[in-house]
N, C-alpha and C positions, 0 to 999 in steps of 0.2 A: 684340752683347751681351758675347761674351768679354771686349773691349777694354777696355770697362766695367767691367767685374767685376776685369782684373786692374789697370787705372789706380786703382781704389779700395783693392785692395788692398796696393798699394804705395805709396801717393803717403803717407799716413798714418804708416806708419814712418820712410818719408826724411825725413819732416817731423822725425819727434820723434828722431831720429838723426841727426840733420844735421851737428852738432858732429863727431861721431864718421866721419862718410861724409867730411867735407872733413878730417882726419885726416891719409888717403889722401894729401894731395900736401904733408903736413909744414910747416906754415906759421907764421908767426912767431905768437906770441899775440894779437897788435891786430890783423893782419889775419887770426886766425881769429876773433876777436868778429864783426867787421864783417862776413867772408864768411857766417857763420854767421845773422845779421841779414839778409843780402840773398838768401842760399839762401830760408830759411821764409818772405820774401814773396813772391818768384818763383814759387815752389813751387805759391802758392795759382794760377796759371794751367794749370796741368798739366790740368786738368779739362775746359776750356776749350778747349785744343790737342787733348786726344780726343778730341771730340764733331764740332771743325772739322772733324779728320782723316773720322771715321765719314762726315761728310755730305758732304765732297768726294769720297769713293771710292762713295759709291754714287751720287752727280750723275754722276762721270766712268761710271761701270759702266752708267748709262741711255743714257748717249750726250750728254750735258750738260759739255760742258768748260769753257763762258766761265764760268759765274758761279764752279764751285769757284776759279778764277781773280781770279775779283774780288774774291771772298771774304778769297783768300790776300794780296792787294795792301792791300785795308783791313787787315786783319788786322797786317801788317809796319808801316803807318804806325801805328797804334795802339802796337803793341809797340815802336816806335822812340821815341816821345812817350812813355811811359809808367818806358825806361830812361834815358832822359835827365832823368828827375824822380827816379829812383831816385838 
């Protein structure tokens, strides 16, 4: 539940600071738009990667290793097909 609790309460500011977090590495103006656009859609996955995480650590903590595995392998081809759209 912690995980939870602190993914919501951070994911929300990154969001609406995003301009300002990507800052940090001093970037030309056209590609802060652009990063700035690809940060707050991305972002909407974060939610999604803690829940993954939560339910792979307790599958592994049963004694369940294959499926957090398969889990983790959909998961990558999904996220490879999804930045390659981005």
């Amino acid at each position: 539940w912690m995980a939870l609790i602190f993914m919501s309460a951070t994911t929300l500011p990154v969001y609406l600071f995003a301009r300002q977090a990507l800052m940090v590495f001093n970037p030309q103006p056209d590609l802060l738009a652009v990063a700035t656009s690809y940060f707050r859609i991305s972002i909407w996955s974060v939610p999604f990667m803690v829940i993954t995480m939560l339910t792979a650590s307790i599958l592994r903590g049963m004694g369940n290793t294959r499926t957090p595995m398969l889990i983790a392998l959909g998961a990558n081809v999904i996220n490879a097909a999804c930045q390659y759209v981005l």
